[in-house]
ROMIZA-87025 format. One record per residue (C-alpha): x, z, y; residue number from 1. Coordinates in nm, 4 decimals. Each point is the difference from the previous one (the first is absolute). Layout:
{node {X, Z, Y}, NUM}
...
REM end
This chain:
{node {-6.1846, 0.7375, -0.1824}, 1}
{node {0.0488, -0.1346, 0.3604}, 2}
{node {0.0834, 0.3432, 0.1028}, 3}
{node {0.2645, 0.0859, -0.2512}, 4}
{node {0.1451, -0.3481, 0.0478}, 5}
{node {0.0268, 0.0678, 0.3883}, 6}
{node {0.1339, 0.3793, -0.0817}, 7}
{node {0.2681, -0.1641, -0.2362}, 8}
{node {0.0662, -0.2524, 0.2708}, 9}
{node {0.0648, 0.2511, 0.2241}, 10}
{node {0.2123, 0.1913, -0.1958}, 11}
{node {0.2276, -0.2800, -0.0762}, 12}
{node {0.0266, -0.0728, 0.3433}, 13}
{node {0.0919, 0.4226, 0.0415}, 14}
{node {0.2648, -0.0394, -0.1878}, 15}
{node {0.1313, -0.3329, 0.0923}, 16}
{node {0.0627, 0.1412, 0.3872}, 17}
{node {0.1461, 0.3074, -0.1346}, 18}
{node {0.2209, -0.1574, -0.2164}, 19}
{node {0.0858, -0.2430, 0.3189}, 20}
{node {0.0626, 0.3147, 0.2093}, 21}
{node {0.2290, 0.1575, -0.1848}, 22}
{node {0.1828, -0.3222, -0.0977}, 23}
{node {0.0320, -0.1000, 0.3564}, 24}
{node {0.1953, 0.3207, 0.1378}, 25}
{node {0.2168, -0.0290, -0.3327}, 26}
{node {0.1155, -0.3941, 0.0908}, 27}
{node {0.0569, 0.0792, 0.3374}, 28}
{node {0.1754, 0.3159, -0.1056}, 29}
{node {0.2327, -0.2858, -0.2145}, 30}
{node {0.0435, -0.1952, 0.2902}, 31}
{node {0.1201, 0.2625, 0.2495}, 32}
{node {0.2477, 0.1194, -0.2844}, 33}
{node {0.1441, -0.3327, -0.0271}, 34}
{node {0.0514, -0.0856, 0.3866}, 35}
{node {0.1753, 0.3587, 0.0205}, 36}
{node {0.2451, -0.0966, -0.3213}, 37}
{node {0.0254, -0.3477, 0.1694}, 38}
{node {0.1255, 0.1897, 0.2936}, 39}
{node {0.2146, 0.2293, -0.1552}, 40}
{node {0.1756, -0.2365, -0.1836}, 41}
{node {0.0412, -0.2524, 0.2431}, 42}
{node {0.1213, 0.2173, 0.2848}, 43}
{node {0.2330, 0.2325, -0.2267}, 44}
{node {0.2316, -0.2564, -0.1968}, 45}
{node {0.0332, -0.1585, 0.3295}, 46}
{node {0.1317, 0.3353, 0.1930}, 47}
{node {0.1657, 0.1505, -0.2468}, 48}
{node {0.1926, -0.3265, -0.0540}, 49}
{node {0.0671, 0.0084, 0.3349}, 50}
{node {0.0838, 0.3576, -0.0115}, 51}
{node {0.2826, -0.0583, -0.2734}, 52}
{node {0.1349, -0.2580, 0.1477}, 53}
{node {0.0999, 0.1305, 0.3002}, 54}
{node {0.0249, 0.3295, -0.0929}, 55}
{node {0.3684, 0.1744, 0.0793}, 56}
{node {0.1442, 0.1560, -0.2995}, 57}
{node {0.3307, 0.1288, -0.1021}, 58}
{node {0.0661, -0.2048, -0.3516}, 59}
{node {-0.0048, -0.4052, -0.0274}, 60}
{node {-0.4321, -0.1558, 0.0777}, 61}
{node {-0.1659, -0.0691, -0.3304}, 62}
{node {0.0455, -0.3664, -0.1331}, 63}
{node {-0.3401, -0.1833, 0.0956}, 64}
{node {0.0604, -0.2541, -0.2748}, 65}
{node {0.0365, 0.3384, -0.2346}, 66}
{node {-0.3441, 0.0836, 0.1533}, 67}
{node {-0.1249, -0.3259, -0.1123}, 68}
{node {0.1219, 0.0406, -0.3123}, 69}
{node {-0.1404, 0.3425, -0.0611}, 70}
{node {-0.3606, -0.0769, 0.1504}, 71}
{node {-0.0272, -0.2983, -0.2256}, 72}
{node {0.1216, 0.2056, -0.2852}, 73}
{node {-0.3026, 0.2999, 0.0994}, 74}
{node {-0.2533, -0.2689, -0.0012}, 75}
{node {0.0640, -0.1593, -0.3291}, 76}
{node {-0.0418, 0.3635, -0.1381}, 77}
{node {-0.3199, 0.0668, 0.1642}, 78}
{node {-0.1358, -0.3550, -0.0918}, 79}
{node {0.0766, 0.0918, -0.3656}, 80}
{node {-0.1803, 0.3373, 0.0254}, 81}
{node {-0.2909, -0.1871, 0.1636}, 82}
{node {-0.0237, -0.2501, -0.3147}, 83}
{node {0.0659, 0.2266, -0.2009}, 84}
{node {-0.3492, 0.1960, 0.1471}, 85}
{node {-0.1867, -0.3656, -0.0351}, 86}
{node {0.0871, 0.0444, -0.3639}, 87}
{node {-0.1452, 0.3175, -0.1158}, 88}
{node {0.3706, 0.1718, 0.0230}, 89}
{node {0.0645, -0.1884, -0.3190}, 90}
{node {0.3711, -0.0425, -0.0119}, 91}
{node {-0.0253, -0.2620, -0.2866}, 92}
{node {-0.2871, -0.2102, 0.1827}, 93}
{node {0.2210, -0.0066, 0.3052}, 94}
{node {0.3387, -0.1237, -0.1504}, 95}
{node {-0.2603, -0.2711, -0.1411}, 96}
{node {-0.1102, -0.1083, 0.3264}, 97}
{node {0.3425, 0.0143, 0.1849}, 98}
{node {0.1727, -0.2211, -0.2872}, 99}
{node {-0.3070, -0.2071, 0.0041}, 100}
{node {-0.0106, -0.0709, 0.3573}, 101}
{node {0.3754, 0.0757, 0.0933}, 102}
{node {0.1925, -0.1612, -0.3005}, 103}
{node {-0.2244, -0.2275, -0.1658}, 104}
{node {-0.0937, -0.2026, 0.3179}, 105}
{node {0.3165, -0.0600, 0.1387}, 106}
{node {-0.1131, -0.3241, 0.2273}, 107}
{node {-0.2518, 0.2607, 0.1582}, 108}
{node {0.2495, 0.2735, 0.0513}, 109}
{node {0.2416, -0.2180, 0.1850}, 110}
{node {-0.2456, -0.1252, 0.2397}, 111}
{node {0.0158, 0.3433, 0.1706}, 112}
{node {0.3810, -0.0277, 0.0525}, 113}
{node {-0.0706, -0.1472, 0.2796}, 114}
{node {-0.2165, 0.2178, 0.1719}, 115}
{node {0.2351, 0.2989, -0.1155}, 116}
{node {0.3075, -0.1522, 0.1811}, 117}
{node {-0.1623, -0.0572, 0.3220}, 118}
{node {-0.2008, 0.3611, 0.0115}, 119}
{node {0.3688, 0.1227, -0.0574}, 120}
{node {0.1504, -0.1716, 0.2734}, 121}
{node {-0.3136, 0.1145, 0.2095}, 122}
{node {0.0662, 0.3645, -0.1337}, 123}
{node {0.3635, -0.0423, 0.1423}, 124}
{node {-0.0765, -0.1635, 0.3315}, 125}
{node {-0.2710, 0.2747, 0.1041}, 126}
{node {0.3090, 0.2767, -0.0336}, 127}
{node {0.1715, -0.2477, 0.2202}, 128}
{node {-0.2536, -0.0005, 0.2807}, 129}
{node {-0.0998, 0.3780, -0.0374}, 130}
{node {0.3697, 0.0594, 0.0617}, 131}
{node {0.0009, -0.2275, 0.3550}, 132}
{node {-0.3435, 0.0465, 0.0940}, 133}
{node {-0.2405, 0.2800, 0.0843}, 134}
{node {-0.3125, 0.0600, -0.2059}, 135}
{node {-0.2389, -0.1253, 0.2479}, 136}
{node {0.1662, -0.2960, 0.0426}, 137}
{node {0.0243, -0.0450, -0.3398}, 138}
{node {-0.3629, 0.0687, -0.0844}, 139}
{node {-0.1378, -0.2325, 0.2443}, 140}
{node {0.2968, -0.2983, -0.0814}, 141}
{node {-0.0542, 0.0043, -0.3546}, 142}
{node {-0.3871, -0.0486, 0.0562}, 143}
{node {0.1238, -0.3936, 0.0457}, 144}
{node {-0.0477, 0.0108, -0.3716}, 145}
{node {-0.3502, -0.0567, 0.0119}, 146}
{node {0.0912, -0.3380, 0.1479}, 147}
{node {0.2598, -0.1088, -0.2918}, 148}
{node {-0.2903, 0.0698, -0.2145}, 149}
{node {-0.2286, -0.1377, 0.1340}, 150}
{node {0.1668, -0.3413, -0.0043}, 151}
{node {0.1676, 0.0355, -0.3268}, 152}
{node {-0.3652, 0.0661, -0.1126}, 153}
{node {-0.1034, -0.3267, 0.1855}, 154}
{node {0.2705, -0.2264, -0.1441}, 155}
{node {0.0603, 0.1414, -0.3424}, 156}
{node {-0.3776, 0.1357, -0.1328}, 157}
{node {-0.1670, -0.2242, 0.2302}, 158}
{node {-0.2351, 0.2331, 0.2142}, 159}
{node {-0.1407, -0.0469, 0.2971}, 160}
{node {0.0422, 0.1789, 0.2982}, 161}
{node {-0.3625, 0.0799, 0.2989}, 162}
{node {0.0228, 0.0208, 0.3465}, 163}
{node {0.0516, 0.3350, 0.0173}, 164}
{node {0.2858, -0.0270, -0.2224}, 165}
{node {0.1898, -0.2539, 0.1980}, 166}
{node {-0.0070, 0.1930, 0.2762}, 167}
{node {0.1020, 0.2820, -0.1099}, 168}
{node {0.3355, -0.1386, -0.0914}, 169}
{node {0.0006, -0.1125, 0.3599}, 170}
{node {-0.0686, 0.3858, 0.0992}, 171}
{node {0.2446, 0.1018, -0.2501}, 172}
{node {0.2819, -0.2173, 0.1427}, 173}
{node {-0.0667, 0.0724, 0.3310}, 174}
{node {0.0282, 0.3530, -0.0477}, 175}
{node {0.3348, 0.0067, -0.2201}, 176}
{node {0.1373, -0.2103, 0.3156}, 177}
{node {-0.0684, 0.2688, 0.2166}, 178}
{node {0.0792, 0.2974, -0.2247}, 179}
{node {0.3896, -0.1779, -0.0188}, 180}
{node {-0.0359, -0.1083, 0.3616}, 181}
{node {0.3407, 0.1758, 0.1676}, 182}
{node {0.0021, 0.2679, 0.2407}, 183}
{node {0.1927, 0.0155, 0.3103}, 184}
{node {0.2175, 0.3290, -0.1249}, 185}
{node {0.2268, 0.1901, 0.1927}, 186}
{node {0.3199, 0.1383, -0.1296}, 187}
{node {0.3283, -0.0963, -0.1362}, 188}
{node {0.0247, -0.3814, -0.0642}, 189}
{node {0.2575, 0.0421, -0.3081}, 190}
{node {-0.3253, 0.2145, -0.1343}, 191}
{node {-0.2632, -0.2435, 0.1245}, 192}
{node {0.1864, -0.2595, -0.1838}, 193}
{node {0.0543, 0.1732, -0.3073}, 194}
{node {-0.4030, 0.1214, 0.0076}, 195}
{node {-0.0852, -0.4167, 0.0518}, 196}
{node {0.1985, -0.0925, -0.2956}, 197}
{node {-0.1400, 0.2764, -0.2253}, 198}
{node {-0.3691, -0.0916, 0.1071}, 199}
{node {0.1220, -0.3725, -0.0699}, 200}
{node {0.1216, 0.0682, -0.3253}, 201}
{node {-0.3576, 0.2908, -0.0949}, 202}
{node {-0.1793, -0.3345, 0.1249}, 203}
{node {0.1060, -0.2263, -0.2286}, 204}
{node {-0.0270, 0.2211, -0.2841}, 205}
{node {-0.3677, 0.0849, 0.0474}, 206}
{node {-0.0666, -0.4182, 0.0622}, 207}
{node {0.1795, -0.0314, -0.2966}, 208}
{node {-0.1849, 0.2886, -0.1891}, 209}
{node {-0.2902, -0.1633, 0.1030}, 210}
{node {0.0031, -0.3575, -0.1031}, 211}
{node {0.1704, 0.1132, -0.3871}, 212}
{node {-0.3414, 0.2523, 0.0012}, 213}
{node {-0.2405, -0.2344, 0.0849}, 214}
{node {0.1440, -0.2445, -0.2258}, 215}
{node {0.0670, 0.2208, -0.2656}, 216}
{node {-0.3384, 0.1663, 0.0091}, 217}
{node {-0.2060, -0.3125, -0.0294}, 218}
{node {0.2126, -0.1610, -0.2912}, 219}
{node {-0.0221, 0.3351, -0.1561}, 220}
{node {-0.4423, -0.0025, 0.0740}, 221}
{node {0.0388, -0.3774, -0.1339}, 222}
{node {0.1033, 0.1454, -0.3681}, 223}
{node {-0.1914, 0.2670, -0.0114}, 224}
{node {-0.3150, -0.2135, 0.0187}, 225}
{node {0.1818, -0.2961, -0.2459}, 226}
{node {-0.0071, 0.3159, -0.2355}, 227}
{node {-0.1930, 0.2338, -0.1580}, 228}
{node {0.2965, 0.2376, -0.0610}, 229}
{node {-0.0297, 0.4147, 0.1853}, 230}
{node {0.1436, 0.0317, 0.3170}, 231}
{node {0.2452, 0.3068, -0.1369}, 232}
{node {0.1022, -0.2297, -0.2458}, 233}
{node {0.1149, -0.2474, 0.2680}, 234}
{node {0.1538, 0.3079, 0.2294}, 235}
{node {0.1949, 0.0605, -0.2987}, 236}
{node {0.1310, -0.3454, -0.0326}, 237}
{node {0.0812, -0.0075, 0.3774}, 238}
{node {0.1652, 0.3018, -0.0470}, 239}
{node {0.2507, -0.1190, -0.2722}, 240}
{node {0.0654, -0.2665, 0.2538}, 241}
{node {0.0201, 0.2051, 0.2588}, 242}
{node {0.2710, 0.2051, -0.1303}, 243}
{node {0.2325, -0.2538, -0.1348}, 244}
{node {0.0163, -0.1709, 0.3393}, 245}
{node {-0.0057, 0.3261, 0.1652}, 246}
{node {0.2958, 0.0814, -0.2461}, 247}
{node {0.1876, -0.2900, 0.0544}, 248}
{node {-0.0331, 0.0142, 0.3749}, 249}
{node {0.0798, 0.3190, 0.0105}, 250}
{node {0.3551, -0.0973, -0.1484}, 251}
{node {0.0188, -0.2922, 0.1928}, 252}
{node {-0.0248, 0.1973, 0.2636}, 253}
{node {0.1365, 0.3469, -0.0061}, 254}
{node {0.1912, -0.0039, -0.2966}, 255}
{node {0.2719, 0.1489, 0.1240}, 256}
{node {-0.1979, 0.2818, 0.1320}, 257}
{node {-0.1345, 0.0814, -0.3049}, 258}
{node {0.2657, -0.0600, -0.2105}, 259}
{node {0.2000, 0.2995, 0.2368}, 260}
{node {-0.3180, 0.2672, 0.0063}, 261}
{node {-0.2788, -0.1106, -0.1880}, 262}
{node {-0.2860, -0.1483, 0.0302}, 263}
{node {-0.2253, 0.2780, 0.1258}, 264}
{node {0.2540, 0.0537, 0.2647}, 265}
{node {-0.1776, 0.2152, 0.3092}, 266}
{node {-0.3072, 0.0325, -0.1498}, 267}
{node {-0.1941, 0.2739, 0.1136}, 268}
{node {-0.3828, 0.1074, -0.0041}, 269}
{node {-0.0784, -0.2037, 0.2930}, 270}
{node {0.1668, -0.3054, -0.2282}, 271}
{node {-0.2044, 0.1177, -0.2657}, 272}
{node {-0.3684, 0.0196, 0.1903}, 273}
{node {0.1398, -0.3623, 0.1051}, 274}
{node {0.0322, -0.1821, -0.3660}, 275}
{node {-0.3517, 0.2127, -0.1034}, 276}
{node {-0.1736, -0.1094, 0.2687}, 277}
{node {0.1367, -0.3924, -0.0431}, 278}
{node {-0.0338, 0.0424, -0.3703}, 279}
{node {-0.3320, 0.1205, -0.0457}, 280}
{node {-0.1659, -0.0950, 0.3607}, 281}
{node {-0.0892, -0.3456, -0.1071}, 282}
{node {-0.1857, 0.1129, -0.3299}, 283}
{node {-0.1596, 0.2959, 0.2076}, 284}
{node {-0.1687, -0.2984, 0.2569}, 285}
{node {-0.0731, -0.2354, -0.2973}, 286}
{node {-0.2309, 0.2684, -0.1299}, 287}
{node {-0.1636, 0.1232, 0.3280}, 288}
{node {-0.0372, -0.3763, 0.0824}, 289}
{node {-0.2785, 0.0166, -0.1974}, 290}
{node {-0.2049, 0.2103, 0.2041}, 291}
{node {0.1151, -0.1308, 0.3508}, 292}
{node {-0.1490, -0.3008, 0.1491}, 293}
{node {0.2056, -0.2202, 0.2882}, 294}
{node {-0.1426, 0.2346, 0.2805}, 295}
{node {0.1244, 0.3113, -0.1876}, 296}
{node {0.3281, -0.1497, -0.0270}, 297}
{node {0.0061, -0.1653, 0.3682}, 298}
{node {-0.0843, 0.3832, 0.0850}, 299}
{node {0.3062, 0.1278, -0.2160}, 300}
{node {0.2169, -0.2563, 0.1440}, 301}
{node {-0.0850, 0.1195, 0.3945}, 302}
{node {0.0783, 0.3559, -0.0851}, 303}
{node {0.3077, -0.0438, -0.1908}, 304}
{node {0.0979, -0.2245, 0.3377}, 305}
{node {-0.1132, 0.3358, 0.1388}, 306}
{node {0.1526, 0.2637, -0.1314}, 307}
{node {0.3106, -0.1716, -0.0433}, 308}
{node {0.0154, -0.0568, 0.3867}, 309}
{node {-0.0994, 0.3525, 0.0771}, 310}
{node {0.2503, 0.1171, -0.2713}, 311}
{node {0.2539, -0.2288, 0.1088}, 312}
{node {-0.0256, 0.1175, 0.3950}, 313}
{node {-0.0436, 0.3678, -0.0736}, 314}
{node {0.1836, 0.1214, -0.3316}, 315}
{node {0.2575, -0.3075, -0.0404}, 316}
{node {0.0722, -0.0113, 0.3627}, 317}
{node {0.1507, -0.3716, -0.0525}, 318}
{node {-0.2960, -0.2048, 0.1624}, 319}
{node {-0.0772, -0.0149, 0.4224}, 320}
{node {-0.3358, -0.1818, -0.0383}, 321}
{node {-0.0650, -0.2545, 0.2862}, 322}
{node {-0.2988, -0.1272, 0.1368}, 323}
{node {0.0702, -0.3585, -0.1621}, 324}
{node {0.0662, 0.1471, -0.3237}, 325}
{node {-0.3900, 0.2061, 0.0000}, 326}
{node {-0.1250, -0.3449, 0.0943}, 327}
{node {0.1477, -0.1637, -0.2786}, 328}
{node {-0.1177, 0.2687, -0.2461}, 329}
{node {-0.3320, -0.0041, 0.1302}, 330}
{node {0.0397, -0.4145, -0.0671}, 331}
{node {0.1402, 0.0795, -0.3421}, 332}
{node {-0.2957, 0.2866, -0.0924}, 333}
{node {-0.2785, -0.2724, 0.0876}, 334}
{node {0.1005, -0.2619, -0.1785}, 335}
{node {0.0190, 0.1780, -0.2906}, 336}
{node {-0.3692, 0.0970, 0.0282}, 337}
{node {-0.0371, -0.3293, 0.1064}, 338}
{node {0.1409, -0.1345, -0.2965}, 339}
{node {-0.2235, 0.1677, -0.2506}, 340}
{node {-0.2981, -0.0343, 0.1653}, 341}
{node {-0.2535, -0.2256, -0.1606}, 342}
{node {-0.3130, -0.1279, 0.1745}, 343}
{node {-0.3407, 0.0035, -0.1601}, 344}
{node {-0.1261, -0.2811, -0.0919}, 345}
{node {-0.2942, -0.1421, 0.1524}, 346}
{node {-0.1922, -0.0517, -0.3687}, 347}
{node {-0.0073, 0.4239, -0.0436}, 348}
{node {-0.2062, -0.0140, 0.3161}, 349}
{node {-0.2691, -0.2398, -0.1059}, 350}
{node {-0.0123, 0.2096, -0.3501}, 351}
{node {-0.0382, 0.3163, 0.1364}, 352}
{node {-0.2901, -0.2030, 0.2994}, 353}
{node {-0.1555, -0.1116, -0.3123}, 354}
{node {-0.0219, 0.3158, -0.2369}, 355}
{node {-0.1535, 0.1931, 0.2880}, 356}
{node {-0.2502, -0.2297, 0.1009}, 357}
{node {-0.0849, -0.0039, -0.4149}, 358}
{node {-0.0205, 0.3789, 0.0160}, 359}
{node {-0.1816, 0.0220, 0.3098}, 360}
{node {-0.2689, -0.2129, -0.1668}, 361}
REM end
């Protein structure tokens, strides 16, 4: 009996490590897929936003609050495709939910207008900055939004903040303050003028951008966790919001432009890849969120910072990178390891002191 018992044992114990080794290379398999489509999304909305913005064409530039517009329309279509999945592609079962959710909880549903009008303003003010600052400079600017979220997150859901997280933001600072640190430039003054006033003006826009994301995204993680509700469901309500203020800014705004050619005036596929990738980028990071932890996505934020810079330099050819501005990235790359990393406490040690002195006796 002893011997079939220890056979059995053994057996189970087999299959247990096999099952471990193949589930192992399969996770990390996950894990490496989702850094790369961290990557790729990060790095190409950012240059091919760039890209359109200052590309030369013949006709009038696309409308960026028509981009807006069209990217929030894209997403409440793939939101509704997505709940529609969740509910067995029942068509009936998901005009339930949507009324349900949507129309019968109208207290709920207006909560999110708030949210939705400052994610559209954001949406607007990154097409500002991409059109008066280069992608690097972009990338490693707009990482101040881990420090608007962080103390949104410390005033308004009450967290608390380590060490290592304090200073970080200190990191992070210092290295946005050197990335926009000026160069001594020489050239035309009329040129060096009008350069100064258009990084002024990209500047504001991403500090701007910055503070209506962090805020935005933490009153938006406040909901979702007052609420039991999907998070497509919710995407679709921002979306509804989106558009109308999209809509109505859009009018405000260039009215008269589209009122004389339309509102997908100059759009081309370059416009298009633009709105997908804004559209459906967010959705495409909420899922692969799932299988990144904060290293992975401290690791996709350093090579997006990366590739944009090399990209930038090389294909762009509308960034001179300085000494002062790889110092600042360097500053800006750390502290977003820095940020996510979280000490070991000192109670796993004692456990794992404790369970192998029990197993050694």
């Amino acid at each position: 009996m002893a011997d079939k018992t220890d056979s059995s044992g053994s057996c189970d114990r087999l299959m247990s490590s096999s099952t471990m080794v193949v589930s192992l290379p399969q996770s990390s398999r996950l894990k490496y897929m989702s850094l790369g489509v961290l990557v790729l999304q990060t790095t190409s909305l950012v240059l091919t936003m760039r890209y359109s913005r200052t590309l030369k064409e013949d006709g009038p530039r696309y409308l960026a609050s028509s981009a807006v517009v069209s990217a929030e329309v894209l997403k409440i279509l793939a939101c509704t495709v997505l709940v529609f999945m969740e509910n067995n592609f029942s068509l009936r079962a998901m005009n339930q939910l949507l009324k349900e959710e949507i129309m019968n909880k109208p207290v709920e549903t207006m909560k999110l207008a708030i949210p939705a009008g400052i994610y559209t303003l954001q949406n607007n003010l990154l097409y500002v900055a991409l059109s008066n600052l280069d992608a690097a400079t972009y990338q490693v600017t707009y990482q101040l939004k881990i420090l608007t979220t962080a103390l949104f997150s410390v005033s308004m859901l009450g967290r608390r903040l380590g060490l290592y997280q304090w200073l970080s933001l200190l990191l992070l600072m210092a290295g946005v303050t050197l990335v926009q640190w000026p160069t001594d430039s020489r050239g035309d003054s009329e040129k060096k003028l009008a350069s100064a006033g258009s990084q002024f003006v990209g500047l504001m826009a991403v500090l701007m951008a910055c503070v209506s994301s962090g805020f935005a995204g933490v009153y938006f993680e406040k909901i979702l966790k007052e609420t039991k509700q999907s998070v497509w469901v919710r995407n679709i309500q921002l979306g509804l919001f989106g558009f109308v203020f999209g809509f109505v800014g859009m009018m405000v705004y260039d009215g008269q432009r589209v009122r004389q050619s339309g509102m997908f005036q100059g759009y081309s596929t370059i416009t298009c890849t633009v709105v997908v990738l804004q559209a459906l980028g967010g959705l495409v990071v909420a899922v692969v969120i799932k299988y990144a932890d904060n290293i992975l996505k401290g690791f996709a934020t350093s090579l997006s910072i990366i590739l944009s810079t090399l990209i930038s330099y090389f294909l762009l050819k509308d960034f001179n990178p300085t000494g002062i501005f790889f110092l600042g990235a360097v500053l800006v790359i750390a502290a977003t390891f820095l940020y996510s990393y979280e000490p070991k406490p000192a109670s796993d040690s004692v456990i794992k002191t404790e369970t192998s002195v029990n197993s050694a006796t």
